[in-house]
MARZASE-939599 format. One line per 8 residues: number of its first residue (from 1); for each residue x, y, z of C-alpha. Coordinates in steps of 0.5 Angstrom, whole numbers, always signed. Example, Ala and Ser with C-alpha at 12.3 -4.5 7.8 and 13.67 -1.06 7.14 Angstrom:
# MARZASE-939599
1) +25,-9,+16; +27,-2,+14
END
This chain:
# MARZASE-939599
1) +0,+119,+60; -6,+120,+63; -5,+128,+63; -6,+127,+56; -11,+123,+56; -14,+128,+60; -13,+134,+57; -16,+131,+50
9) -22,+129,+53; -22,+136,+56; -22,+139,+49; -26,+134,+46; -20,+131,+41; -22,+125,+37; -19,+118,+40; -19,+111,+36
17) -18,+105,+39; -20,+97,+38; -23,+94,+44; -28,+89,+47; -29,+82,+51; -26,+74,+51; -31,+70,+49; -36,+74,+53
25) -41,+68,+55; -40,+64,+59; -43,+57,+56; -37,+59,+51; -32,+58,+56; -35,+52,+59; -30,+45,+56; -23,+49,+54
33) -17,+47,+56; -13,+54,+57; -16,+60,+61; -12,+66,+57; -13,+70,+50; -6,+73,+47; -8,+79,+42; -4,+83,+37
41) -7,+88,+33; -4,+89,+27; -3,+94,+22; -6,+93,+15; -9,+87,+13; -6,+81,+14; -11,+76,+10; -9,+81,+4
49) -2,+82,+6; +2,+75,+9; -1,+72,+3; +3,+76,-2; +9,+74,+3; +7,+68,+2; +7,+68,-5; +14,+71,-6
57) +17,+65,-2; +13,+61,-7; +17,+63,-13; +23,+61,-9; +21,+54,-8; +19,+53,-15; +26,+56,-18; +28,+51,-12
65) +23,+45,-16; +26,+47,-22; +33,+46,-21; +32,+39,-18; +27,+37,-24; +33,+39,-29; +38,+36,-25; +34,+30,-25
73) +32,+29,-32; +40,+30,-33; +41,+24,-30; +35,+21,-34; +38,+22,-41; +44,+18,-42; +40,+11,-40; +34,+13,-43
81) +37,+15,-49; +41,+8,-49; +34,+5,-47; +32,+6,-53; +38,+5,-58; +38,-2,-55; +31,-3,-56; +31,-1,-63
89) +38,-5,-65; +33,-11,-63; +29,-10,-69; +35,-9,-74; +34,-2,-75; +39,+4,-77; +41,+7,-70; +44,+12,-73
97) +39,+15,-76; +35,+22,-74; +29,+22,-69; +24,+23,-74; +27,+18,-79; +27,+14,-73; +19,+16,-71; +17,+14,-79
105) +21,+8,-79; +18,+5,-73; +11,+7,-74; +12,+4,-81; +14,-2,-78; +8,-1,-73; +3,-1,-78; +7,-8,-83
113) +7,-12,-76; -1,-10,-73; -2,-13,-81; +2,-19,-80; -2,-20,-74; -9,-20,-76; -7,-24,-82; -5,-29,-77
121) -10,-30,-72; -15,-29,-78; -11,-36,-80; -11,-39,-73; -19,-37,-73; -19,-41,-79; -16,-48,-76; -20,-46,-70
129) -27,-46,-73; -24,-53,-77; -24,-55,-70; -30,-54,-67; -33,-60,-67; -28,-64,-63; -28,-57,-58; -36,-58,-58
137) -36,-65,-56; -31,-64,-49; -36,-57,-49; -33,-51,-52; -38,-48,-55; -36,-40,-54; -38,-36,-60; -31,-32,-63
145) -24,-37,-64; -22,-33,-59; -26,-35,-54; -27,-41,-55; -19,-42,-55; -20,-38,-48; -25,-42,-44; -21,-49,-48
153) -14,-46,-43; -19,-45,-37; -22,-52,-38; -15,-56,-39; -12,-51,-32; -19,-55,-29; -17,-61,-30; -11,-61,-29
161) -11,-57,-21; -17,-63,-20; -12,-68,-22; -7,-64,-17; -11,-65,-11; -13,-73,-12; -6,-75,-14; -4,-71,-7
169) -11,-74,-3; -8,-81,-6; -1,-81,-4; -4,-78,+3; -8,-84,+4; -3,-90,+1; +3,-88,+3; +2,-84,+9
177) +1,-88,+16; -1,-85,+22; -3,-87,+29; -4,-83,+35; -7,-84,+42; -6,-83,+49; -1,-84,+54; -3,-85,+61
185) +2,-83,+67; +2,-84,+75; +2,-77,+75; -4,-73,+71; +2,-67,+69; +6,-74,+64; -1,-76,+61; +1,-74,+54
193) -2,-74,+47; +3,-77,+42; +2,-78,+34; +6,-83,+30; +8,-83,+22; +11,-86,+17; +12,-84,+10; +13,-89,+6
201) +15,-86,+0; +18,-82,-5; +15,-74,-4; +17,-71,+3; +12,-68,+7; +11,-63,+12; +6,-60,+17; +3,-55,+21
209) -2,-54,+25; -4,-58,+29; -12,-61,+30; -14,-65,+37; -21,-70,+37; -24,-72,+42; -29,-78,+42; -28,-76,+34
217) -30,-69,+35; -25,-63,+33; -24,-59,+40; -23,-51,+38; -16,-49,+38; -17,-45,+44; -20,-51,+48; -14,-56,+46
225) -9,-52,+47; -11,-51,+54; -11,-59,+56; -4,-60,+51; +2,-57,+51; +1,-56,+42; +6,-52,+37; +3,-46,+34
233) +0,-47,+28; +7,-44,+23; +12,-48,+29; +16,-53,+25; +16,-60,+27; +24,-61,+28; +24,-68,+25; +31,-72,+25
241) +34,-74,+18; +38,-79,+16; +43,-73,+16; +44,-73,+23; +40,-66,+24; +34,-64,+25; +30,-61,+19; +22,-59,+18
249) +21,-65,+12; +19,-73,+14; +23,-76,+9; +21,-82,+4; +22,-87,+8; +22,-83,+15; +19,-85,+21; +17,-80,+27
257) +13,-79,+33; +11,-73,+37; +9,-73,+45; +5,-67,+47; +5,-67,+54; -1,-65,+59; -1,-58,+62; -5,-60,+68
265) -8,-54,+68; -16,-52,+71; -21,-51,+65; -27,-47,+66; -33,-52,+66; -37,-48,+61; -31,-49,+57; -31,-56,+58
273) -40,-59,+58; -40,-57,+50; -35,-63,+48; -37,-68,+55; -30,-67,+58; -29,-68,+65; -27,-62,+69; -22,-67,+74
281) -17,-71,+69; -19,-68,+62; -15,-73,+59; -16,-79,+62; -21,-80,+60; -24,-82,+52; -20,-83,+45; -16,-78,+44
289) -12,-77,+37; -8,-71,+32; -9,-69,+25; -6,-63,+21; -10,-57,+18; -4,-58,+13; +1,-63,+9; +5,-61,+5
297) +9,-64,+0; +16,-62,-3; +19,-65,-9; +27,-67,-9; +29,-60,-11; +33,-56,-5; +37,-58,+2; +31,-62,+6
305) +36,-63,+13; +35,-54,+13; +28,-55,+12; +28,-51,+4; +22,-52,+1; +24,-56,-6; +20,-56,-11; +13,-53,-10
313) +7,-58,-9; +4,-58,-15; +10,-59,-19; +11,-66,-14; +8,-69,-20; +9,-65,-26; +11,-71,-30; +5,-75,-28
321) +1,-68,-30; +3,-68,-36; +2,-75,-38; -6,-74,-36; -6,-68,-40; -2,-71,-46; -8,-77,-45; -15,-71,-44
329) -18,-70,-51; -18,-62,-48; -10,-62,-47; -9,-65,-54; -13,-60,-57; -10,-55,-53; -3,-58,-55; -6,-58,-63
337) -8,-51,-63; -1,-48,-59; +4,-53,-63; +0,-51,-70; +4,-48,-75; -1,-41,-75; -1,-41,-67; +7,-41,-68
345) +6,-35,-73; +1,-32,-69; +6,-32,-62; +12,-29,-67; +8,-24,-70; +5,-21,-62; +12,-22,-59; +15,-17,-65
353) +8,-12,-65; +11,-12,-57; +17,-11,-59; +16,-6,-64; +11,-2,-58; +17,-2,-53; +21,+1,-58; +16,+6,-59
361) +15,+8,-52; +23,+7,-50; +24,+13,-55; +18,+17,-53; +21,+16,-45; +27,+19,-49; +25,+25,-53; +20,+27,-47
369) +27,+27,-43; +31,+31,-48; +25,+36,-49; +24,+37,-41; +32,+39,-41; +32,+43,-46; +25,+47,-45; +29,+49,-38
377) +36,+51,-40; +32,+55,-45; +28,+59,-39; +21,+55,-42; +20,+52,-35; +12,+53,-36; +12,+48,-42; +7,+43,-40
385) +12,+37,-41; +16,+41,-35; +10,+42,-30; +8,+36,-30; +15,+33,-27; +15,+41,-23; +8,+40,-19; +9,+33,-15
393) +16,+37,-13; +13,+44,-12; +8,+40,-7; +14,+35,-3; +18,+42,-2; +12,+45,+1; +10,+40,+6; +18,+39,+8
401) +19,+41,+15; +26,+44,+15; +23,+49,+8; +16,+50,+13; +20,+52,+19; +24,+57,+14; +18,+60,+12; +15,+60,+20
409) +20,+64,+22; +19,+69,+15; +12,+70,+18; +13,+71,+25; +18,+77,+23; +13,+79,+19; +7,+79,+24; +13,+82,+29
417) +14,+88,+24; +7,+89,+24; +6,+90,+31; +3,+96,+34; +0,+92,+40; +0,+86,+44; -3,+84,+51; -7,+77,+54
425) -13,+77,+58; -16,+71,+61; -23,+69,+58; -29,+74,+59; -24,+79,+61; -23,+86,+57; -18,+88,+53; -16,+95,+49
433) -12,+98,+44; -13,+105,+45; -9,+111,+42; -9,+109,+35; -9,+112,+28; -14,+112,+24; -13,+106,+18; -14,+99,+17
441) -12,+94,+22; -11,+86,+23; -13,+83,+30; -10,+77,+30; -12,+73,+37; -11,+65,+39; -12,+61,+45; -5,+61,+49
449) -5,+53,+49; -4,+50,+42; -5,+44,+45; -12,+41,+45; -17,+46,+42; -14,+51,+39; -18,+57,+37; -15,+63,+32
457) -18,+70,+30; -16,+73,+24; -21,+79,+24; -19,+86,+18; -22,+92,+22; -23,+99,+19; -22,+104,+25; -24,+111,+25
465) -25,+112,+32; -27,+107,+37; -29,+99,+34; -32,+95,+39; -30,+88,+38; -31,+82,+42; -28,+75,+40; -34,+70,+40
473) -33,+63,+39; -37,+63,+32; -31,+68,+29; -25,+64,+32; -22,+58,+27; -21,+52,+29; -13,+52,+28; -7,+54,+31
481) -2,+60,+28; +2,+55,+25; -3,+51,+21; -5,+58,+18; +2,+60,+16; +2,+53,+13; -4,+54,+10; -2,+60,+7
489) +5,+58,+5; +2,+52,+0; -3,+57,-3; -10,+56,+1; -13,+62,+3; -12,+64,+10
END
């Protein structure tokens, strides 16, 4: 070799070659996490020609979006179609008929049961405005029926959320006895606090979370905690019942009593001083008490002895509910306007105009089904109807590890075949492809670690002699080759 070198250099012949340093300045080395540069050049150039790879490789995934499109609208024909028949078969239509007699059909309908609606509320609205004495005496003043009828319903849920809270307040405050206090041992560590209650009626209750006072005062949750043994602010309280087993209800009728025993444990001084409690034998000292942040009370609905919650709070007393909402002139009012004989009209004709709309869009499903089917047996597949179904499947099968994994491979054997030349030098070093023919080239460089930092060069070069080509950190990418296959593969540029 260096006998031919040499010669041609004696007789003067031409020679191209690439070369150049790795990151040639010192500050662009400074912070990396790698030391060595691996280079190929390439023939041709490689920004042009693996995305024409690419792009071929993408047809075989758009056949591939293709094939599953079909065989998913496949599957979704025979209910869609059922969908639709039985939703027309509700309107006490001719199910036999053909699709456009079907269209007409049901668009006639649309048009009969929209009129129908508008005669009714236009009745109802009539009643409504009969009324707006009464509806302005109790501060309905909205300027449309409609309105009116709206803040009437807000008004009424009101009251009656309002009277919730005091029949829960007053059954709290009548029915419900509690007591506690402190126990004081021979040893500071059985001091306990200790929290009695007896439900005397007919509402079971249940309680969370805890709240200790102190001379009166709440103490925060984490400076109580750390004086008394307390449960967690979600823990069940494991109350006996009558059953002879442990539920998460006091009962009507129950008694129950919890101890809380105390840690023993040193508080911080700082944390004590606030609230005037002493830093030796906090709790004997002072009143001590127990309440709840929250008391729940369960109806009659549902096993209480495996703490089921029953009926919901607000439905504990909806027969009293409905007996002060019977008794509101705000809930007579409502109840006129709903049990009128235009208010019935105006419900039927919207629950038929809903029906009719369902029908509607259940065949429009089924045609659109029918249309995608077809449209791809028939090799239509860029109809809008099947590139709408096709797009969001063409990008799942892009971004699928194992297609992507194919495609690397496809990529990598490309650059392979594409190689003239390959070699790594460490940063600031030189490197030389040398005896080359004239034509286009791609340099392609990374950084040997893909782990941290990565930089990539992708740079065309035109070579008739020699090309000087330093690898500067201002023409690298901050990325790995990987990412740039996969950028390629869904379409970005590389």
């Amino acid at each position: 070799m260096l006998l031919v070198l040499g010669a041609c250099v004696a007789v003067g012949c031409d020679q191209s070659d690439v070369g150049g340093r790795v990151l040639p300045k010192q500050a662009q080395q400074t912070g990396l996490p790698w030391k060595r540069v691996e280079l190929r050049l390439l023939r041709g150039n490689l920004i042009d020609e693996l995305p024409r790879l690419a792009a071929e490789r993408r047809q075989v995934v758009v056949a591939e979006a293709q094939r599953r499109v079909l065989e998913a609208a496949k599957a979704e024909r025979g209910p869609k179609a059922d969908a639709f028949q039985r939703a027309r078969a509700t309107l006490g239509g001719d199910a036999g008929s053909v699709p456009e007699e079907q269209a007409g059909s049901l668009h006639a309908r649309l048009a009969a049961a929209e009129a129908r609606l508008v005669a009714a509320r236009a009745e109802y609205d009539e009643m409504l405005l009969d009324l707006a004495p009464r509806l302005a005496a109790v501060g309905i003043t909205r300027d449309t029926p409609a309105r009116m009828l709206a803040q009437l319903r807000d008004v009424v849920q009101r009251q009656i959320a309002n009277e919730a809270r005091r029949l829960r307040d007053e059954y709290l405050s009548t029915q419900l006895v509690q007591q506690s206090g402190t126990v004081l041992a021979v040893g500071v560590g059985m001091d306990r606090l200790c929290w009695r209650a007896e439900n005397k009626r007919d509402v079971a209750l249940r309680f969370r979370g805890p709240i200790v006072l102190y001379n009166g005062r709440p103490l925060p949750e984490s400076v109580a905690d750390g004086i008394w043994s307390l449960p967690a602010k979600d823990t069940p309280l494991r109350i006996p019942n009558s059953r002879g087993v442990d539920g998460d209800l006091l009962l009507p009728g129950a008694n129950f009593e919890a101890c809380f025993y105390a840690r023993g444990a040193a508080l911080p001084l700082e944390a004590l001083e606030p609230y005037g409690l002493a830093s030796n034998g906090p709790t004997r000292v002072g009143e001590w008490h127990v309440q709840w942040q929250d008391i729940t009370l369960v109806g009659d609905a549902g096993d209480r002895s495996s703490g089921e919650s029953g009926l919901s709070e607000g439905m504990v007393f909806a027969d009293r509910l409905r007996q002060f909402e019977a008794a509101s002139e705000e809930g007579r009012l409502l109840r006129t306007l709903g049990n009128s004989t235009s208010g019935r009209t105006v419900k039927e004709a919207e629950a038929a105009l809903l029906a009719i709309h369902q029908t509607i869009e259940r065949q429009k499903a089924a045609q659109d089904v029918e249309r995608v089917v077809q449209a791809i047996e028939a090799g239509k597949g860029g109809t809008f109807d099947v590139q709408v179904r096709m797009l969001p499947v063409v990008q799942q099968i892009l971004h699928d590890p194992e297609w992507l994994e194919k495609w690397f491979g496809e990529a990598e054997s490309f650059i392979d075949g594409r190689t003239v030349g390959r070699q790594e030098q460490n940063l600031g070093a030189t490197y030389q492809f040398a005896n080359l023919q004239p034509g286009r080239y791609t340099l392609l460089a990374k950084s040997t670690s893909d782990t941290a930092k990565p930089k990539l060069w992708v740079i065309p070069l035109e070579v008739t002699g020699h090309v000087a080509r330093d690898l500067d950190a201002d023409t690298a990418r901050e990325m790995t080759l990987r990412k740039a296959y996969e950028d390629v593969f869904v379409g970005r540029e590389l």
